[in-house]
C-alpha positions, 0 to 999 in steps of 0.5 A: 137689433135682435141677432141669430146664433148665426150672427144674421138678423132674423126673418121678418125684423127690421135691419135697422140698428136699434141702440138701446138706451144701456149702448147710448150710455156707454157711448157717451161715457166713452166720450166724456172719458175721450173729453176728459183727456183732452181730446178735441171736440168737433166744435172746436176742430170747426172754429179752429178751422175758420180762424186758420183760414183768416190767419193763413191769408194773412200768412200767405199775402205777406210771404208772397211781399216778401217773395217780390211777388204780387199778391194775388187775392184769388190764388191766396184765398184759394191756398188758404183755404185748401190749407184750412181743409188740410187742418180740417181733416188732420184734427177731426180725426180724434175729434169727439163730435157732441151736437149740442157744442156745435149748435151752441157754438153756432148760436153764440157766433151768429147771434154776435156776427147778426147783431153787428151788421145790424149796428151797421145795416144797410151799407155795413161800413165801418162804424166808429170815426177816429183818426185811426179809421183814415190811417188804417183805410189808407193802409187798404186802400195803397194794398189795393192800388199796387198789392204790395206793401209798402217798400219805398220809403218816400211812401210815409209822406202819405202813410205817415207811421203806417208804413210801419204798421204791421199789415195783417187785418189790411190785408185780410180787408184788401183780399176779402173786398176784391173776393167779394167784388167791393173794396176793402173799405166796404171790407172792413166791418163785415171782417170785424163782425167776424173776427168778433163773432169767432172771438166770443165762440172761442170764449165759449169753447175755453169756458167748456174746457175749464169747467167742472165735469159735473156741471151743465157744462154747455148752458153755463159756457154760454154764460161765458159768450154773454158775460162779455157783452157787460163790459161794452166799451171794451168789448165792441167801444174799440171800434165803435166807437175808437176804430181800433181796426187791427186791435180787434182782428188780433185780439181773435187769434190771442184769444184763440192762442189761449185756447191753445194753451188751455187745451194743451195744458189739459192733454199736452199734444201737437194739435194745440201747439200747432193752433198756437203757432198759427194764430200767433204769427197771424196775431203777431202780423196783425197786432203784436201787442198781444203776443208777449202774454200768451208766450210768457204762458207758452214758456210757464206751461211747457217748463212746469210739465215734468211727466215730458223729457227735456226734448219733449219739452223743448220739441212742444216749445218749438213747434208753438214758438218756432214760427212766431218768433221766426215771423217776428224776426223777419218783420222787425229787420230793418223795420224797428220804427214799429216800436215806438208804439209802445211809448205812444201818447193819445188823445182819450179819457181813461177808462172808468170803472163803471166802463167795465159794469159793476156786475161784471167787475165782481163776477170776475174778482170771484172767477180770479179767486176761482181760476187761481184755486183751480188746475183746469183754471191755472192756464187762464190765472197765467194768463191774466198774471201776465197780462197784468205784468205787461200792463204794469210794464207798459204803463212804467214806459209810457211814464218815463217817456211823458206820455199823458195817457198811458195808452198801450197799458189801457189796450191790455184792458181790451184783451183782459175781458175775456179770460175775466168772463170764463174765470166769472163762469168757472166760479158760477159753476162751482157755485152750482155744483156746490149748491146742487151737492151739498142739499139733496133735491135740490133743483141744481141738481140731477135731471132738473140741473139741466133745464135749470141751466137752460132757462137761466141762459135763456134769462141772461140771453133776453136781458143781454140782448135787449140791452145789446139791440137798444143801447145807443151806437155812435152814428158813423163818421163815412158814408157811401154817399160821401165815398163815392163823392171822394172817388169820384173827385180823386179820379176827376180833379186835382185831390190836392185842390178839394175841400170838405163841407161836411158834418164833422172833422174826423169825416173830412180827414177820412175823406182827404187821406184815404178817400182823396189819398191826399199826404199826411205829412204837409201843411195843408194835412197838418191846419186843423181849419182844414177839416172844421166845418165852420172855417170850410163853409166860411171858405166858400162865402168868401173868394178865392179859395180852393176850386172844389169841394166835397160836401154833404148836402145836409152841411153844404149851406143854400146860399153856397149851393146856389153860387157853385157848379156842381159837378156830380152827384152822389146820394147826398154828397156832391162834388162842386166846382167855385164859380168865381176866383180860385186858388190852389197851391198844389205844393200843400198837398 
């Protein structure tokens, strides 16, 4: 805008500002310097945001338990989220806001939240089928009767060891189906396609801190966000294929403690510390498995920081520790049964190395190599020291007790993948900027660097996606049909006097324990020819057994269907009542 001695704008111009391209220079040099210090980006103050407000409901329901208080969905919700608006306002205040971070944000953690409610399109339920999913549906479904958790001791007749499990992703499932008018079984896979879809932004937000300056830092952070779509089983298998419901939603606020501790290394501050204290109550309450890496880090970082006083030392130690380990104290009083899961044995093969893709196996002995030799890496480097450590350690324990698959020491590999994909996009861009430095004109390098960058992207992208939206997905093992079946039944008839003829065990076990809400700990729970569909279908030829039965009509043989009553209806499920002698010992239950 040309101006006047006066200071005024001249006659006859326009009084739009025009900023020349020198302004829109400085402008970004000042932001860059802002950045270089550590400062917080818009896309991160939006992501931080989000997952404050999953960890505040979280935090928020079970203080309310603790209180004596009923929880109440609605006025939780609204605390939380007036408590993520709070943080909101307190971190964009030296927020640096760059649009192409936040779109690319946005790109990354839409494409993944799309792409898993396609895997379960239309009725977005839970996919996957192990007897983890009716443990953790039963969890949900006893917040949702009383919302409260479990108190009574005579509950874990029916809960078995979930009374002892820590209730975070649960309640988060209870809250948000009564939010949204269903339930939290219907609650389940949505909240997991979120948890997972933040997850994958964090990733691509830790990549863009770790990155050299001199690099197309955006196109080559995305790489971060598709690297883990390589190791499949670990990256989606925990509950496609395993159900690993709470391992997933606390692996977000791990991955998010991470950041925390990425950021606060690069400029130490409050904010970062803050982020760290309120994911890991959230990841503490919902999994505590992950905690002990990233404190053993918080611990590292904060010690080795000597331009900081002691007291400054200990106060940043405190603001990021503090509340967890006050959390953690709280929960394990009087509940130590929680830690036998350290020592637990399980029914799974062991993974291979092919489970995590050859490709992203070598992609990630360089990003250690480059993550080790890197200050902007060191925060990472810990990171996977530690988790490697606590793997080790686990491992030594599910030995000394017997166990034959070192169960808890495999978890860690679930966690692992992520700081692997950003340490494997910290060496591909020291590749490129060496490549780009060391020949001059060459493509890596000025104006082109960046749309070089954007169609490599571009290239992963379509390669990874078409394998994303084409590799198989273990049909569920629930149904809507079959949920509404149980419903109905459990409202209608004696749940202790039901049997199940359906397609598949791990189907009639979900439909005893959490739809029919039938105990875990009886005799009836305990016969395995409970839930085999042979032995049902041969039940019903023969008189005298149960009165009724839940069945799938694709299971359910024509010669049953013809000699029963049935009693409802369902899509393809149907309640049926025996028509001749029946007996039923409600004692089993």
């Amino acid at each position: 805008m040309l101006v006047e001695k006066s200071g005024q704008p001249s006659s006859g111009e326009e009084t739009a500002e025009r900023v020349s391209p020198e302004q829109t220079a400085e402008r970004t040099s000042r932001d860059e310097t802002a950045e270089r210090a550590g400062r917080p980006t818009g896309a991160e103050v939006l992501a931080s945001s989000a997952v404050a407000l999953l960890a505040s409901i979280i935090v928020f329901a079970y203080f309310s338990d603790l209180a004596g208080l009923t929880i109440a969905p609605f006025a939780t919700f609204l605390a939380s989220l007036a408590a993520a608006v709070a943080l909101f306002l307190w971190l964009r205040r030296a927020a640096i806001w760059r649009a192409s971070q936040v779109a690319a944000l946005a790109v990354i953690t839409g494409f993944v939240f799309v792409w898993l409610s396609w895997l379960s399109w239309p009725d977005l339920l839970p996919l996957g089928g192990g007897a983890d999913l009716a443990h953790h549906l039963q969890l949900i479904d006893h917040i949702e009767r009383h919302w409260r958790l479990v108190h009574d001791a005579s509950i874990e007749a029916y809960l078995g060891e979930m009374v002892h499990y820590t209730p975070g992703a649960h309640l988060l499932a209870a809250i948000a189906g009564r939010l949204t008018g269903t339930d939290g079984f219907h609650a389940v896979h949505p909240l997991l396609a979120l948890s997972v879809a933040l997850k994958a932004g964090f990733v691509f937000l830790i990549a863009l801190r770790m990155l050299p300056r001199d690099v197309p830092r955006v196109p080559l952070a995305l790489v971060a966000g598709l690297l883990i779509f390589l190791p499949r089983a670990f990256f989606i298998g925990s509950f496609t294929r395993y159900s690993f419901f709470a391992q997933v939603v606390s692996e977000t606020f791990a991955v998010v403690m991470w950041w925390a501790l990425v950021t606060w290394d690069e400029r130490p501050g409050s904010e970062a510390m803050v982020m760290f204290a309120i994911a890991g109550t959230a990841a503490f309450l919902t999994w505590p498995v992950w905690i002990g890496p990233p404190m053993v880090v918080l611990v590292l970082l904060v010690a080795t920081r000597s331009e900081l006083s002691i007291s400054g030392r200990l106060r940043h130690l405190m603001l990021g520790s503090a509340p967890i380990v006050i959390v953690a104290a709280i929960y394990a009083a009087g509940r130590l049964g929680w830690t036998k899961i350290a020592a637990t044995d399980a029914n799974m093969p062991l993974p291979a190395w092919s489970d995590f893709n050859w490709w992203f196996l070598g992609l990630s002995a360089a990003g250690v190599v480059a993550v080790s030799a890197s200050r902007r890496g060191r925060a990472t480097a810990l990171l996977l020291a530690a988790s490697a450590a606590q793997a080790a350690a686990l491992f030594a324990l599910a030995e000394a007790n017997g166990a034959r698959v070192p169960y808890m020491a495999i978890k860690m590999a679930y966690l692992a993948i992520y700081p692997l994909a950003a340490s494997a996009t910290l060496a591909i861009a020291l590749v490129w900027r060496a490549a780009g430095s060391s020949a001059p004109g060459s493509p890596l390098g000025g104006r082109a660097a960046d749309g070089m960058a954007w169609m490599a992207v571009a290239i992963l992208a379509g390669v990874v996606g078409r394998q994303a939206f084409h590799a198989p997905v273990q049909r569920p093992m629930v149904s809507q049909s079959l949920y509404l079946a149980g419903q109905w039944a459990r409202a209608h008839v004696e749940p202790a006097c039901v049997d199940y003829i359906v397609g598949h065990d791990n189907t009639a076990y979900w439909l005893h324990l959490a739809v029919l809400g039938n105990r875990r700990m009886s005799a009836r729970t305990a016969d395995d020819s409970t839930f085999i569909t042979r032995d049902a279908i041969i039940r019903w030829i023969n008189p005298g057994g149960l009165p009724y039965a839940v069945a799938d009509l694709g299971t359910l043989p024509r010669d049953v269907l013809t000699d029963v009553d049935e009693l409802a209806r369902f899509g393809t499920a149907v309640v049926i009542k025996r028509r001749g002698e029946s007996s039923c010992a409600q004692v089993s239950r």
